[in-house]
C-alpha positions, -999 to +999 in steps of 0.1 A: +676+674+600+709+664+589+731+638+614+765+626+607+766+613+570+728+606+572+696+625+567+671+622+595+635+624+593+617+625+627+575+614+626+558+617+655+526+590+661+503+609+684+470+587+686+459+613+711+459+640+688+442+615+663+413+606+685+407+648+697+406+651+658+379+626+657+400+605+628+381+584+605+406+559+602+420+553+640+450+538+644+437+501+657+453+496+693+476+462+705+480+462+668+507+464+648+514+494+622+537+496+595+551+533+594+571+538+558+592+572+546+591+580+507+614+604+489+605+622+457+621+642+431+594+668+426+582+670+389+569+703+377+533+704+387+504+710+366+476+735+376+455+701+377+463+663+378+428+655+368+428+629+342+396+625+335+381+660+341+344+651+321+337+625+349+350+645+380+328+654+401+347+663+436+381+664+456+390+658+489+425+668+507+430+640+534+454+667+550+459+687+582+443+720+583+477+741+572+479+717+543+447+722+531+445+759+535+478+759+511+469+737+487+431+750+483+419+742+447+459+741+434+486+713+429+510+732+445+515+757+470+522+797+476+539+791+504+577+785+500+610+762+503+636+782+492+617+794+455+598+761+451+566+756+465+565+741+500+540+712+491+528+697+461+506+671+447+519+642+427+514+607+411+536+584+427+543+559+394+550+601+374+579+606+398+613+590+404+613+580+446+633+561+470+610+540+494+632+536+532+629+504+549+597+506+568+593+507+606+566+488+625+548+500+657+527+486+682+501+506+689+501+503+726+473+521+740+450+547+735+463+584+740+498+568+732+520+587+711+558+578+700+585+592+675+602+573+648+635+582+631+646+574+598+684+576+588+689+580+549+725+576+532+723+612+511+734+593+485+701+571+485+684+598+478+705+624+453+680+644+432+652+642+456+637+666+471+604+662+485+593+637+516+564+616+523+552+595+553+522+571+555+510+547+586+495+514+574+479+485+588+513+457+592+490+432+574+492+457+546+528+451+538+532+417+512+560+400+491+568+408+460+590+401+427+620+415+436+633+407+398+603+429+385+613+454+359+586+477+375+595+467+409+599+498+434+629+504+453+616+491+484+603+458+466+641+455+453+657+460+485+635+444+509+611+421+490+583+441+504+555+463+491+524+481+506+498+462+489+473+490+473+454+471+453+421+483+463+430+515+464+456+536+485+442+537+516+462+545+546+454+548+579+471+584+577+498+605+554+517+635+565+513+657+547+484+638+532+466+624+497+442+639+475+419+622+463+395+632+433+364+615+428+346+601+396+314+594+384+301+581+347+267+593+333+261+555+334+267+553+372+297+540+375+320+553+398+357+558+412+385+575+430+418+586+420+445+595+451+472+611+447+501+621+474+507+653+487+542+657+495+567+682+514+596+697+498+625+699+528+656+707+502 
C-alpha cells in the first residue's frame, strides 16, 4: 500500500488466531515484543538452497498453510507477482536488504490482537522487491558495532541487531522460515533456516 511519498506495510498481531492455531512459540503476554520489517531484493532462486545435501536429512516450512501449499518441495513459487514468483526462499547474508526501525509491542492479553504500520522512504528501499516480517522476544534485540564493515543496515542506523546467535529463532515470520535439518553419520547434528519472503513489487 502506497501513502503519500512513503510505502506502507500493515502487520496484523492476532494472538487469538495464534492460540486457535495451537502455536508452538506463543507470544509471552505483559511482555514486551520487538516486531521488525525487512526488505529484499530477490536473487534468482535455486531449485534448492541445501548446502550440504549428503547430511540433510529433513525440512520444515514454519509457514501458514497457503505458504506451504506454494512452496511444497521448491524455493520458489507457481503462484505469481506480476511474472516472478509470489514467494521465495532466501539466505539473508546472499541478498542485499534494508532492515526498518523495529516496533515494540506489549503483549497485553490473551486473545489480543493489534496492527502495526511501517512507513518506508521508496528511496530506502530502490531495487527491492520482496518483504519480510518477524515478531521477537524485546530482550532479543542488542547493541552492536555500528562502524562494522559487515554491519547491517539496521545496526548502522540504529545501533541495534536481533541477536541470532543460537540460531534464528523467532517467535513468528510472515510469510515464514524454512528450515532444513542436518545430521552427520557421526551424530552430530544441525539446522540451517532460511527466510521465506513475499514479493509485493
Amino acid at each position: 500500500m502506497q501513502a503519500a511519498a512513503a510505502i506502507r506495510f500493515e502487520i496484523t498481531l492476532d494472538c487469538t488466531a495464534q492460540a486457535q492455531a495451537g502455536a508452538a512459540k506463543p507470544f509471552p503476554v505483559g511482555s514486551d515484543v520487538v516486531v521488525g520489517l525487512t526488505v529484499y531484493a530477490g536473487p534468482k532462486v535455486p531449485s534448492s538452497l541445501r548446502n550440504d545435501s549428503a547430511n540433510f536429512q529433513r525440512r520444515e516450512l514454519d509457514a501458514a498453510a497457503n505458504v506451504r501449499s506454494a512452496l511444497e518441495r521448491a524455493t520458489r513459487s507457481t503462484a505469481l507477482v506480476g511474472t516472478a514468483p509470489k514467494w521465495i526462499v532466501l539466505s539473508d547474508d546472499a541478498a542485499a536488504s534494508h532492515d526498518v526501525t523495529p516496533k515494540k509491542v506489549r503483549i497485553e492479553r490473551a486473545g489480543w490482537s493489534t496492527t502495526l504500520q511501517f512507513d518506508v522512504d521508496p528511496k530506502a528501499i530502490a531495487g527491492k522487491d520482496h518483504f519480510l516480517f518477524a515478531a521477537w522476544p524485546a530482550a532479543a534485540l542488542v547493541p552492536c558495532d555500528k562502524k562494522s564493515t559487515y554491519a547491517r543496515s539496521g545496526c548502522k542506523r540504529d545501533g541495534q541487531v536481533i541477536d541470532t546467535g543460537d540460531g534464528v529463532k523467532p517467535l513468528a515470520a510472515y510469510p515464514g522460515l524454512e528450515i532444513n535439518h542436518f545430521e552427520h553419520p557421526s551424530g552430530e547434528s544441525w539446522d540451517s533456516e532460511r527466510w521465506i519472503v513475499e514479493r509485493f513489487r
